[in-house]
SEMIMI-73647 format. One record per residue (C-alpha): residue number from 1; residue in three letters; x, y, z. Coordinates in steps of 0.02 Angstrom, whole numbers, plus 50000, padded with zeros to 5 digits. Each point is the difference from the previous one (the first is absolute). Example, Ala and Ser with C-alpha at 12.3 -4.5 7.8 and 13.67 -1.06 7.14 Angstrom:
BEGIN
<site seq="1" type="ALA" xx="50615" yy="49775" zz="50390"/>
<site seq="2" type="SER" xx="50069" yy="50172" zz="49967"/>
This chain:
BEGIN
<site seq="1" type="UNK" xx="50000" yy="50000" zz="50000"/>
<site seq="2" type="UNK" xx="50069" yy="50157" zz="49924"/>
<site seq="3" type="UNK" xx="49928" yy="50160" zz="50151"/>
<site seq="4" type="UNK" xx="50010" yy="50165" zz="49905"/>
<site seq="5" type="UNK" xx="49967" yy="50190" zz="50060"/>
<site seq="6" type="UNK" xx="49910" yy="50087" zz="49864"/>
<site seq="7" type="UNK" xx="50068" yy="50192" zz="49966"/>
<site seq="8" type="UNK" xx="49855" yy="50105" zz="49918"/>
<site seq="9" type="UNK" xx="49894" yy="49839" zz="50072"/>
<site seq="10" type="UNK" xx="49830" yy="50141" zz="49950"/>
<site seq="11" type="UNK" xx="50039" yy="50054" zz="49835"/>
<site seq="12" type="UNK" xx="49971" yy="49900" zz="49860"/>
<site seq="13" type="UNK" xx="50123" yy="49886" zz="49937"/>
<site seq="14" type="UNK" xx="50002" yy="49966" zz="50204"/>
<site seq="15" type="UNK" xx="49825" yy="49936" zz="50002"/>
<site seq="16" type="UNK" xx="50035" yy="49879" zz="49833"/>
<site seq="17" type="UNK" xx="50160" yy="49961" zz="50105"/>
<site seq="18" type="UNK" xx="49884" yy="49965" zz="50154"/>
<site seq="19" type="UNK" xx="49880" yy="49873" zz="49908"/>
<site seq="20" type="UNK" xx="50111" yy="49931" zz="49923"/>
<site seq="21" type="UNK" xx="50103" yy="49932" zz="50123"/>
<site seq="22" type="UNK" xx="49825" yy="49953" zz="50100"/>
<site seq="23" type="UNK" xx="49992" yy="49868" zz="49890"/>
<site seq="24" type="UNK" xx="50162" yy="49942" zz="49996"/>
<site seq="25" type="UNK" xx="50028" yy="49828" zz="50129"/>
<site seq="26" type="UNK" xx="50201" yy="50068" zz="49999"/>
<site seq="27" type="UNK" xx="49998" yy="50190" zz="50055"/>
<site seq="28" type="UNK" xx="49902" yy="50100" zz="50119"/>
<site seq="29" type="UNK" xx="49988" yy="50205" zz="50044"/>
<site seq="30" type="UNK" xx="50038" yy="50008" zz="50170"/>
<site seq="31" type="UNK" xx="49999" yy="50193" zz="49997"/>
<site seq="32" type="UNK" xx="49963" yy="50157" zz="49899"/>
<site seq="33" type="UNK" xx="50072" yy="50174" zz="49981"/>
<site seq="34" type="UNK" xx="49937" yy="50145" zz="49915"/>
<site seq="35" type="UNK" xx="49954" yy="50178" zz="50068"/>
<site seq="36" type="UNK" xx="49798" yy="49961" zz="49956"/>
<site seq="37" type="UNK" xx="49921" yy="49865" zz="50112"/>
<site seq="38" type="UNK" xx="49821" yy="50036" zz="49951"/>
<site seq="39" type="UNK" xx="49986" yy="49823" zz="49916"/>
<site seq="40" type="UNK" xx="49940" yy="49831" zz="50104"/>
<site seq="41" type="UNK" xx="50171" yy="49882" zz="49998"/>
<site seq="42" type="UNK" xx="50027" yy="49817" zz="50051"/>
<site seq="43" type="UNK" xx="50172" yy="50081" zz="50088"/>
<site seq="44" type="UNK" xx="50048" yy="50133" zz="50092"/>
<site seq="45" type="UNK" xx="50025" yy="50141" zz="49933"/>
<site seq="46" type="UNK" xx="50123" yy="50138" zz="50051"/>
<site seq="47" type="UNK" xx="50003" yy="50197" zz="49927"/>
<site seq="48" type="UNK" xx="50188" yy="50032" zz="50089"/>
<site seq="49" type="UNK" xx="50111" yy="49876" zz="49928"/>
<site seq="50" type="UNK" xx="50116" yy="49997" zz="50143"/>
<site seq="51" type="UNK" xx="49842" yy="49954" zz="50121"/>
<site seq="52" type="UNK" xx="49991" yy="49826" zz="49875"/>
<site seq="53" type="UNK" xx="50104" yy="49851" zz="50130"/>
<site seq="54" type="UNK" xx="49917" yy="49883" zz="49902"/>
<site seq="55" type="UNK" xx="50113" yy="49859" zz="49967"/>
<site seq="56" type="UNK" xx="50020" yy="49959" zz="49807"/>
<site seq="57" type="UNK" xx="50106" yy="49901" zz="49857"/>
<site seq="58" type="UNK" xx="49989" yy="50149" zz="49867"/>
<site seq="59" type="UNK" xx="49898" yy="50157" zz="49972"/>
<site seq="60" type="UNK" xx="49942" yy="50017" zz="49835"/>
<site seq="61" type="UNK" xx="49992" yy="50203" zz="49967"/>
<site seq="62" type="UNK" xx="49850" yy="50086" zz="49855"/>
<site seq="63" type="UNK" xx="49998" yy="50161" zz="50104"/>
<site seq="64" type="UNK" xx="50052" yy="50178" zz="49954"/>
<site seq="65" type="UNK" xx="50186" yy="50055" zz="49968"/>
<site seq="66" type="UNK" xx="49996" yy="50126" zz="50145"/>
<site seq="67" type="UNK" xx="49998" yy="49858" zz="50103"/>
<site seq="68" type="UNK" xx="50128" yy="49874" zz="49935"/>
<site seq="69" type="UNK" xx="50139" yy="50085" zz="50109"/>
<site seq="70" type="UNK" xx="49919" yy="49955" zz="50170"/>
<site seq="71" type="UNK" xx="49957" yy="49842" zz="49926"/>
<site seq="72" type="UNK" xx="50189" yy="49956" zz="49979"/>
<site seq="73" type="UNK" xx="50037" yy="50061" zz="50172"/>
<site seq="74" type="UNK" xx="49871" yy="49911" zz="50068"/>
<site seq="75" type="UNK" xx="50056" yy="49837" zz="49908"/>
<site seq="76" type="UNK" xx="50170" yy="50005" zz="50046"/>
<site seq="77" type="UNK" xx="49960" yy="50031" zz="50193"/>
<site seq="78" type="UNK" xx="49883" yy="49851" zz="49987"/>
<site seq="79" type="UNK" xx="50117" yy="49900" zz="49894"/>
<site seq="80" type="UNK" xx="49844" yy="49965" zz="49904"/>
<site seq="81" type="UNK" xx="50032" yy="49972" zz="49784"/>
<site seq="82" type="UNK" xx="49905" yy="50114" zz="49876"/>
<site seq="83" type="UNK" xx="49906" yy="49982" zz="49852"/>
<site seq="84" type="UNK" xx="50018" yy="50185" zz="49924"/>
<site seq="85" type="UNK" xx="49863" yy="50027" zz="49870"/>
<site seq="86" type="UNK" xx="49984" yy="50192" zz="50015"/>
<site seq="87" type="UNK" xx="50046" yy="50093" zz="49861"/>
<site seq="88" type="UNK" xx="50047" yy="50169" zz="49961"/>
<site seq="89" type="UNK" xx="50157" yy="49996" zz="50123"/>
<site seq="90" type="UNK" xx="50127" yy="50165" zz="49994"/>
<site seq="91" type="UNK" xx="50172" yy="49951" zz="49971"/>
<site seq="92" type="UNK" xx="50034" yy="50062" zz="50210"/>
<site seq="93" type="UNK" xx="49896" yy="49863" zz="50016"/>
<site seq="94" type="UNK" xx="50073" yy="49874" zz="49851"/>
<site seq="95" type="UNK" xx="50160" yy="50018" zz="50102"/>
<site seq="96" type="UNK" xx="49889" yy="49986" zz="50193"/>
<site seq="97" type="UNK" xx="49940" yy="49825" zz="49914"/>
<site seq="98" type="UNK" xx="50192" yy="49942" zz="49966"/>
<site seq="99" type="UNK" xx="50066" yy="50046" zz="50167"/>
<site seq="100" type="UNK" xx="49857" yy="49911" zz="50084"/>
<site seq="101" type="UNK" xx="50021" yy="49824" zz="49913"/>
<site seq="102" type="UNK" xx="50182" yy="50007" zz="50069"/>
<site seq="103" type="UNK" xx="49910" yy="49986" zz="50165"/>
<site seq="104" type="UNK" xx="49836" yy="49892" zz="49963"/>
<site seq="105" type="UNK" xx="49929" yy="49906" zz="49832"/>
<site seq="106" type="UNK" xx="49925" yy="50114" zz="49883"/>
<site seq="107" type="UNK" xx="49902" yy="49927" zz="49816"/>
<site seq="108" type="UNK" xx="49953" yy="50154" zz="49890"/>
<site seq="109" type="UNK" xx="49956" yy="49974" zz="49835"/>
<site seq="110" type="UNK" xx="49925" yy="50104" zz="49825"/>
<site seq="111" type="UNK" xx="49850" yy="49871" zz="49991"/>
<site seq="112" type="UNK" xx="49947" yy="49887" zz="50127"/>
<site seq="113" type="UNK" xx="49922" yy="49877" zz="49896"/>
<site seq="114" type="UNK" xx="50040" yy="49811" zz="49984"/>
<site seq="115" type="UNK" xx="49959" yy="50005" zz="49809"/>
<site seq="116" type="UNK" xx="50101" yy="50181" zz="49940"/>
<site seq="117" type="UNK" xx="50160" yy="49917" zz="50115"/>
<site seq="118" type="UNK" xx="49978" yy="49835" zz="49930"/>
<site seq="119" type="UNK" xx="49991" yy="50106" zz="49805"/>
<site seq="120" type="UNK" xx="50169" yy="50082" zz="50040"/>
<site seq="121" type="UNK" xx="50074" yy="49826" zz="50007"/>
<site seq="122" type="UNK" xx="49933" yy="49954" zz="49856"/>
<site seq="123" type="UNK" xx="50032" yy="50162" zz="49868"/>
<site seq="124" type="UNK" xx="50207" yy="49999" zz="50058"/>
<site seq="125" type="UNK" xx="50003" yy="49812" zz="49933"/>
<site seq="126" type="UNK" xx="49900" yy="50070" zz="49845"/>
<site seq="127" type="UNK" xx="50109" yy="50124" zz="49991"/>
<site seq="128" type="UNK" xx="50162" yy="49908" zz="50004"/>
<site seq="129" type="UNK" xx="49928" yy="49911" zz="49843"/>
<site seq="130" type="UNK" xx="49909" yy="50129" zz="49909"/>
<site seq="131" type="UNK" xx="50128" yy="50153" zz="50022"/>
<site seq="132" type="UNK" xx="50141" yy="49903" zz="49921"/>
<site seq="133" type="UNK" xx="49900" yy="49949" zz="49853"/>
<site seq="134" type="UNK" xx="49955" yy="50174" zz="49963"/>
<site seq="135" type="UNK" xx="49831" yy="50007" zz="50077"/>
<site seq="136" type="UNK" xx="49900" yy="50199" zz="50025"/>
<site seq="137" type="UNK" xx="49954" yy="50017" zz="50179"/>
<site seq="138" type="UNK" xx="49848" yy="50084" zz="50056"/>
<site seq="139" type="UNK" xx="49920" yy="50038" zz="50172"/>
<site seq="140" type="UNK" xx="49804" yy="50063" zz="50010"/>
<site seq="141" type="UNK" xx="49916" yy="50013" zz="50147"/>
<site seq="142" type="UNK" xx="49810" yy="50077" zz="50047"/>
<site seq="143" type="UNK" xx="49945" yy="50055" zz="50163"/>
<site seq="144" type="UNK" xx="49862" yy="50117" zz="50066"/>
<site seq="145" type="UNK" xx="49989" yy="50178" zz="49950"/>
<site seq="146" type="UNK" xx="50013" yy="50055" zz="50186"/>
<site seq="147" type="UNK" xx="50192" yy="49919" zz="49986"/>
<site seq="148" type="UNK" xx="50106" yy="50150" zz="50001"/>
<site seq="149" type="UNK" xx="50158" yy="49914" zz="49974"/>
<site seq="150" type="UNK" xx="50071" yy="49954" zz="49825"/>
<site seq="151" type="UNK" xx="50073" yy="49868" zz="49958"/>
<site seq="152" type="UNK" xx="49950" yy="49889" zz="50133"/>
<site seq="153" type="UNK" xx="50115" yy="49933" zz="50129"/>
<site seq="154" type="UNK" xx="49987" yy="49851" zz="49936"/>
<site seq="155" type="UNK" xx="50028" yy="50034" zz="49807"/>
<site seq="156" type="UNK" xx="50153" yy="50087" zz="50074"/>
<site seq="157" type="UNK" xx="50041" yy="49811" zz="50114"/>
<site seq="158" type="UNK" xx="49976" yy="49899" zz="49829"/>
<site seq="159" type="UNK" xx="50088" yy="50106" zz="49900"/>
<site seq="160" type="UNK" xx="50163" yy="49997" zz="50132"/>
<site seq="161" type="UNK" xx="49986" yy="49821" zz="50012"/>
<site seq="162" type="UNK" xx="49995" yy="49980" zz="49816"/>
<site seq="163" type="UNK" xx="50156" yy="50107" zz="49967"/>
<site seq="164" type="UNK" xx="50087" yy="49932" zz="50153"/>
<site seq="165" type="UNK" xx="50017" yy="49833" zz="49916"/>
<site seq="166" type="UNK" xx="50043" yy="50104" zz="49843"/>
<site seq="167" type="UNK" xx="50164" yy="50069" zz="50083"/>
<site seq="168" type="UNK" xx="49894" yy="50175" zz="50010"/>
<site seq="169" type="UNK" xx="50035" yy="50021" zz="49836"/>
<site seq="170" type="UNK" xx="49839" yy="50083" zz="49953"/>
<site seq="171" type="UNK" xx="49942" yy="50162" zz="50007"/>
<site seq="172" type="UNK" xx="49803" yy="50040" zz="50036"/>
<site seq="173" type="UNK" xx="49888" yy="50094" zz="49889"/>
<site seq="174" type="UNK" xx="49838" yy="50100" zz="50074"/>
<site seq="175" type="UNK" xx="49945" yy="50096" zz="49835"/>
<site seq="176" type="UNK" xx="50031" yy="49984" zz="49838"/>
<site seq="177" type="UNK" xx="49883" yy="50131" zz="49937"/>
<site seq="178" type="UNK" xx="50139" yy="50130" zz="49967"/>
<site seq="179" type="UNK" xx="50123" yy="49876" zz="49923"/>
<site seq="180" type="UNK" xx="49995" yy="49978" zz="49827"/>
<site seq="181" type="UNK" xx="50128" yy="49858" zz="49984"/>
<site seq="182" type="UNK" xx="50017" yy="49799" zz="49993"/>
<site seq="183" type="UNK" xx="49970" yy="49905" zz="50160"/>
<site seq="184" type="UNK" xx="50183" yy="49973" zz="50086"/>
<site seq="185" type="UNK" xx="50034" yy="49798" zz="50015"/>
<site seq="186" type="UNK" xx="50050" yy="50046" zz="50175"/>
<site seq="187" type="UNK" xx="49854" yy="50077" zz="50093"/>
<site seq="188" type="UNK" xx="49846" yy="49950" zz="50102"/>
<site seq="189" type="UNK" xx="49850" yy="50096" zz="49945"/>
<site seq="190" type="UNK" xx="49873" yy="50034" zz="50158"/>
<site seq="191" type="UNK" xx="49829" yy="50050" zz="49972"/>
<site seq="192" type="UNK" xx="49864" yy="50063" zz="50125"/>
<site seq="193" type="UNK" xx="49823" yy="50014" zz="49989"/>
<site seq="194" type="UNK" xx="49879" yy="50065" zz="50098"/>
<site seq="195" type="UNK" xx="49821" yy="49987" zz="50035"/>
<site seq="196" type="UNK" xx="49838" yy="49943" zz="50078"/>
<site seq="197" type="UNK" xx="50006" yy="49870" zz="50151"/>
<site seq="198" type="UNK" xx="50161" yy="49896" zz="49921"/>
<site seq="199" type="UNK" xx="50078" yy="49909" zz="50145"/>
<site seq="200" type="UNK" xx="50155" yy="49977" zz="49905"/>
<site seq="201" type="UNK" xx="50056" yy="49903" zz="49884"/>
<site seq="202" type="UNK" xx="50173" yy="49976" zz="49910"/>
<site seq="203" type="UNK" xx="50069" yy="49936" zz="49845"/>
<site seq="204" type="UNK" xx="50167" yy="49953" zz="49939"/>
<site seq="205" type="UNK" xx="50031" yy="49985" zz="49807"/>
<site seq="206" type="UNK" xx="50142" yy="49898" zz="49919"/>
<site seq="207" type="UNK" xx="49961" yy="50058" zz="49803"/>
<site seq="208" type="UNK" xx="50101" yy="49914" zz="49878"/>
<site seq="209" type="UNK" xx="50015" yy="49971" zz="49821"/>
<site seq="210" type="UNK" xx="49809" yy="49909" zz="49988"/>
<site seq="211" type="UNK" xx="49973" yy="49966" zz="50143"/>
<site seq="212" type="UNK" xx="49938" yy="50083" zz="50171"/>
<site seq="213" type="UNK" xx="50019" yy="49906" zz="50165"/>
<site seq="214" type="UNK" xx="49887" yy="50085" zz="50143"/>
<site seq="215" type="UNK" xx="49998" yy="49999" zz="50191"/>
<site seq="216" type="UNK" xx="49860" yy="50077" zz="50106"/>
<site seq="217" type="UNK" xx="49955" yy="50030" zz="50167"/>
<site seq="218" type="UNK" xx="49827" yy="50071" zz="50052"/>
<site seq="219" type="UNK" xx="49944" yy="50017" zz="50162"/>
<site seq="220" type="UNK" xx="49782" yy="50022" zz="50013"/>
<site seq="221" type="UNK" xx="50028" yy="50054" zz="50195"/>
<site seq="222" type="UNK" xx="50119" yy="50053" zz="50135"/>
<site seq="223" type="UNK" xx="50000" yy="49837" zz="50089"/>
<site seq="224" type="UNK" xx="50140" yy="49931" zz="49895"/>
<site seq="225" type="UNK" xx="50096" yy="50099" zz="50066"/>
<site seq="226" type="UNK" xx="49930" yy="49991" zz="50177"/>
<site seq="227" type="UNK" xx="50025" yy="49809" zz="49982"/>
<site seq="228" type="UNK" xx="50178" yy="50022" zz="49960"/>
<site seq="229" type="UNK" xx="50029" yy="50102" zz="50155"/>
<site seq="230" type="UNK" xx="49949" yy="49859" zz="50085"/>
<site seq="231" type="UNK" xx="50089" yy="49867" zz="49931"/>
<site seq="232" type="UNK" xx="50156" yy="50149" zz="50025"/>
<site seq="233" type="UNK" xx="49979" yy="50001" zz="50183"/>
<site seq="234" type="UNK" xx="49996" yy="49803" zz="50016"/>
<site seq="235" type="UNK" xx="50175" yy="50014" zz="49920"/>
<site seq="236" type="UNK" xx="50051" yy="50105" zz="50109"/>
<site seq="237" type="UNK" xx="49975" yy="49930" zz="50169"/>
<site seq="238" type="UNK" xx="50155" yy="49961" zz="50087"/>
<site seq="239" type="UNK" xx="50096" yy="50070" zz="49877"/>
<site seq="240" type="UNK" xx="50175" yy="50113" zz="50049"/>
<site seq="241" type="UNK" xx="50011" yy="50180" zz="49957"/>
<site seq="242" type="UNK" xx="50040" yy="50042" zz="49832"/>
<site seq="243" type="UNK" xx="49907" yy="50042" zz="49839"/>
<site seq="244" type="UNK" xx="49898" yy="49892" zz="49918"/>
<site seq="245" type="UNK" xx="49866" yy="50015" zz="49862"/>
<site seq="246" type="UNK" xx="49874" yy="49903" zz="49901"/>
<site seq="247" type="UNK" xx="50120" yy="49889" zz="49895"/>
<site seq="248" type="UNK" xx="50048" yy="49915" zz="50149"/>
<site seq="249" type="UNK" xx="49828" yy="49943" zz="50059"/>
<site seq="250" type="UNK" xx="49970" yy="49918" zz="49815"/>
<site seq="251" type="UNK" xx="50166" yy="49931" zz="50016"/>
């Protein structure tokens, strides 16, 4: 039995968290924190994070970035691993995250999802065999239109891993509406679109001379990547500090 504490138990990605693992036979909440306790919880739950004396294999964080920093504290006081799924860090805080899994085990990744970190296994083995035989690589992805970030994250995480295995050798293209030229051999061309209630989906495009191999990811809710979280902080128990991240926990 896996015991978590839930950070940002009340907001949502915490409540998909908190059903999820109701019906899970290996992991339980055993405690909450998040600064609104207006909702009815199976656990306690605990608006001061330092008042939580809970005892607990991992927390598994979806809170807000203003809080992350007492979070690590709080962690490495408790000797407690984190899940950190909050996005939007500063790099103050980038560098707050490093220092702290020195002291206590720390798993932050782009994408917390089982199926997008089982993909970026897949496209650098693609890659390896579709770069050297002169293959076009392309990157779409489509999220909501409230996404205010473009690329993604995670076009930016497949893209890395693809060029990693390609010696970083390539460059990245955003916009080719002002260039009037022949695609480079050398580049990765990332697309974004956005609109309507996408979750997100991604799409990595080996184009060669006829013929087009395809890999996509779509995700129809947030609880893949709520499930992933889970399965995260299951890796993590008992684990010494370090950093570790979502490649790991596929293994």
């Amino acid at each position: 039995m896996t015991r978590f504490i839930m950070h940002g138990c009340n907001g949502h990605m915490g409540q998909v968290i908190t059903d999820i693992v109701s019906e899970d036979e290996q992991a339980e909440i055993v405690a909450g924190i998040d600064i609104d306790d207006s909702r009815d919880n199976a656990y306690p739950v605990f608006t001061n994070i330092y008042d939580c004396d809970v005892n607990a294999d991992a927390i598994i964080d979806f809170a807000a970035a203003a809080a992350v920093d007492d979070l690590l504290e709080y962690a490495i006081e408790r000797q407690i691993p984190v899940v950190l799924c909050t996005t939007g860090l500063s790099e103050e805080q980038l560098k707050h995250v490093e220092e702290a899994s020195k002291k206590v085990a720390v798993l932050r990744s782009a994408n917390m999802s089982l199926g997008i970190n089982t993909l970026l296994k897949m496209v650098k083995t693609a890659a390896e065999v579709f770069a050297n035989a002169g293959f076009d690589i392309e990157i779409v992805e489509r999220h909501h239109n409230k996404k205010v970030d473009a690329p993604s994250g995670t076009a930016l995480a497949l893209a890395d891993s693809i060029n990693e295995t390609l010696d970083n050798s390539y460059e990245y293209c955003y916009d080719r509406s002002e260039r009037r030229e022949k695609r480079p051999k050398k580049e990765i061309g990332l697309s974004a679109v956005r609109g309507g209630t996408i979750v997100g989906e991604h799409e990595i495009i080996f184009a060669g001379t006829d013929e087009v191999i395809e890999f996509k990811h779509t995700a129809y809710s947030k609880a893949v990547f709520a499930k992933g979280a889970v399965q995260a902080g299951k890796f993590l128990k008992g684990k010494k500090a370090g950093m570790y991240d979502m490649q790991q926990v596929i293994g």
